[in-house]
C-alpha positions as CSV (number, residue, x, y, z in Angstrom):
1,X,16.0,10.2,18.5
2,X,12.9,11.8,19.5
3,X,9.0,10.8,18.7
4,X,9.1,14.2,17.1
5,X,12.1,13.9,15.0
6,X,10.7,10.7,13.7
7,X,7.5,12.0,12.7
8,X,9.7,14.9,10.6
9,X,11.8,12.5,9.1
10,X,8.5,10.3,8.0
11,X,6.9,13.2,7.2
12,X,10.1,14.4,5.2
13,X,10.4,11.1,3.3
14,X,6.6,11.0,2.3
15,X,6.9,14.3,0.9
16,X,10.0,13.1,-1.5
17,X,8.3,9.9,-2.3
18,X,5.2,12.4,-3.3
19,X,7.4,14.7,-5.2
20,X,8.6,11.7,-7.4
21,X,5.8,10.5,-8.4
22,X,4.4,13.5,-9.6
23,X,8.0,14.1,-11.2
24,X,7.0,10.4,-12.9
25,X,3.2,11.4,-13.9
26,X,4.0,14.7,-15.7
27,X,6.8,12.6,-17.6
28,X,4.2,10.1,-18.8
29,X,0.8,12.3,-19.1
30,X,-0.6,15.5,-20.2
31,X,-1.7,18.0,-18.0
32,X,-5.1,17.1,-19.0
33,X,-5.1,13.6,-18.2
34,X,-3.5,14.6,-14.5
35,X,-5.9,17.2,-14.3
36,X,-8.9,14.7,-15.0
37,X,-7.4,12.1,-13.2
38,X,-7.0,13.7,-9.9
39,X,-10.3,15.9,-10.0
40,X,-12.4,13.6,-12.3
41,X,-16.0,15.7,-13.0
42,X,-19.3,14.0,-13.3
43,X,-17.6,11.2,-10.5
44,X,-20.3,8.8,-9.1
45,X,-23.4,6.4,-9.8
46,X,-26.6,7.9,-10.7
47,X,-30.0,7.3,-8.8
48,X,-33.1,6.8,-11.5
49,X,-30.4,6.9,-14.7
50,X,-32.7,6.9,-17.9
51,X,-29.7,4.7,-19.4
52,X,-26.9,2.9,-17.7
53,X,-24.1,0.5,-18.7
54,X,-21.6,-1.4,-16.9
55,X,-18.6,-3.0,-18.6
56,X,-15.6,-4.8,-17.7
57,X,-12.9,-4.1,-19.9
58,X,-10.1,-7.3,-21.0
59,X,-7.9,-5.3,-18.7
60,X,-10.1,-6.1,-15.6
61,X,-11.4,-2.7,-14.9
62,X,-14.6,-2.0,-15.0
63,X,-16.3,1.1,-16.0
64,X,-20.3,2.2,-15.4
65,X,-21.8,5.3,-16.9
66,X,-25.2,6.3,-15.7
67,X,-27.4,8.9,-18.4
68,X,-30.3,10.8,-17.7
69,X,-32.1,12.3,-21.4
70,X,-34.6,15.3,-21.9
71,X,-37.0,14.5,-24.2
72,X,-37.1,11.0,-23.4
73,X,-38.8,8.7,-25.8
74,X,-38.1,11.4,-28.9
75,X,-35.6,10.5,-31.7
76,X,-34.0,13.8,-30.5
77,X,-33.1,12.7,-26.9
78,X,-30.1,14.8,-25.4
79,X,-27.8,13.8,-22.7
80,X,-29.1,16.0,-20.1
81,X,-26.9,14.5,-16.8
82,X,-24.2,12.1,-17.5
83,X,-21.8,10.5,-14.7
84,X,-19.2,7.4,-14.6
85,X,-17.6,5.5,-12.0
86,X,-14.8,3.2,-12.5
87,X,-12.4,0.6,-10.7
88,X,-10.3,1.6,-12.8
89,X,-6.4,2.8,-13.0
90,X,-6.0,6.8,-13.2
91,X,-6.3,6.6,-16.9
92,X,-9.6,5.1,-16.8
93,X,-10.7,7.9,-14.2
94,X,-9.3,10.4,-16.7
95,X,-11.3,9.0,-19.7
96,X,-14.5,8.8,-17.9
97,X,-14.2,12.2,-16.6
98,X,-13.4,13.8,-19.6
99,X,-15.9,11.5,-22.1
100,X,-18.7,13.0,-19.6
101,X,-17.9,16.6,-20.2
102,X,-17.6,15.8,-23.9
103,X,-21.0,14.9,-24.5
104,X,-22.9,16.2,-21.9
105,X,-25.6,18.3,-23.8
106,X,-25.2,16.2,-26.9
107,X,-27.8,14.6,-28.4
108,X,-27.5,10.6,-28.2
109,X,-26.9,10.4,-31.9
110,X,-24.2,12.7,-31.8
111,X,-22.7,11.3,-28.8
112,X,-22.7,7.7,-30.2
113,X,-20.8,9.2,-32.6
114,X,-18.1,9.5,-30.4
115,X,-14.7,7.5,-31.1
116,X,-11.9,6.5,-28.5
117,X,-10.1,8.4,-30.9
118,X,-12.1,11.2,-30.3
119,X,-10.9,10.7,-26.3
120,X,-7.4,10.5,-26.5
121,X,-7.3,13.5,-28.9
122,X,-8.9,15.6,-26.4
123,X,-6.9,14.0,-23.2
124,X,-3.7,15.1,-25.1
125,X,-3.2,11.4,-25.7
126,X,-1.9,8.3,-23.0
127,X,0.7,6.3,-23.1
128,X,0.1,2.7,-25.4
129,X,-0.5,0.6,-22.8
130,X,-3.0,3.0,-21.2
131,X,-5.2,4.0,-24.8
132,X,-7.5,0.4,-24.4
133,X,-8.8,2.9,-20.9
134,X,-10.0,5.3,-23.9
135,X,-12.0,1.9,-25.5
136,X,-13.4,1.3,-22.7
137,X,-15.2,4.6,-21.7
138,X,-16.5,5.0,-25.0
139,X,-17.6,1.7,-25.3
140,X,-19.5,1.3,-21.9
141,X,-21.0,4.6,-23.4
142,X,-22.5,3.5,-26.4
143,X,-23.4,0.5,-24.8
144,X,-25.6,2.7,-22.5
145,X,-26.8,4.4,-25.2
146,X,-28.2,1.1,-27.2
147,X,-30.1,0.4,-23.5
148,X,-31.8,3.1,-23.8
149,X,-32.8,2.5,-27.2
150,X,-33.8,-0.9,-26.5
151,X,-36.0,-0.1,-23.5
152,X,-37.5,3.1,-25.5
153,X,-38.5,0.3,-28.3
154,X,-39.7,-1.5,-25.7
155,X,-41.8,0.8,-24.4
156,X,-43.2,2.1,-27.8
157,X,-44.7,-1.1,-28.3
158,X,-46.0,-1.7,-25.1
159,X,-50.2,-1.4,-25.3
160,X,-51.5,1.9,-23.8
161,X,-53.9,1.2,-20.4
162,X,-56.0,3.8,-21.3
């Protein structure tokens, strides 16, 4: 057989292989959580983040969200840029991706009101053995958020140089 004729039957087998798996994926998740997954939004770490969080979930993955606030320093502080990175499996990517677009604008009181719940309900849901990935986002989250409000406290009581 032919260089070329191997390269089409390769090429012809990755394509099944492909094919399957995304047979298996829409079997398992929502269009939402494929969607997210594959073309996560607010993807990457953040340079000069007002807030930030890294946790390490009891799976092993690990998730990091990065916030940057208007009206720092207020009680009325508002998510004004969030973004996420994880090491995470596709679920992980999913829930980071979509717990960004959910409380991007929010204020950080309303957005610490946010419940894994809250996630999976607006992923469409994951399997069992993926909804811990939902925990984990809106943990590391909330987690971020308490940093901030630590360091603002911290700074509120620091003595003016004036």
């Amino acid at each position: 057989m032919s260089d070329q004729g191997d390269v089409k039957d390769i090429n012809r087998i990755l394509e099944d292989i492909q094919r399957q798996i995304a047979e298996q994926e829409r079997a398992i998740y929502t269009p939402t959580v494929i969607e997210h997954a594959y073309h996560p939004r607010n993807w990457g770490r953040m340079d000069r983040a007002d807030a930030r969080r890294i946790w390490q979930g009891p799976c092993g993955d690990t998730m990091e969200i990065y916030l940057r606030l208007d009206k720092e320093g207020t009680d009325k502080a508002a998510i004004r840029v969030i973004s996420f990175m994880t090491d995470g499996c596709g679920s992980s990517v999913a829930c980071g991706s979509m717990l960004t677009t959910m409380v991007q604008g929010k204020t950080l009181e309303q957005a610490g009101k946010i419940q894994p719940r809250d996630l999976l309900i607006a992923l469409g849901g994951l399997p069992q053995e993926s909804a811990h990935c939902a925990f984990l986002a809106v943990h590391t989250l909330h987690e971020a958020i308490l940093n901030w409000y630590r360091s603002a406290h911290t700074r509120s009581k620091e003595p003016n140089d004036g």
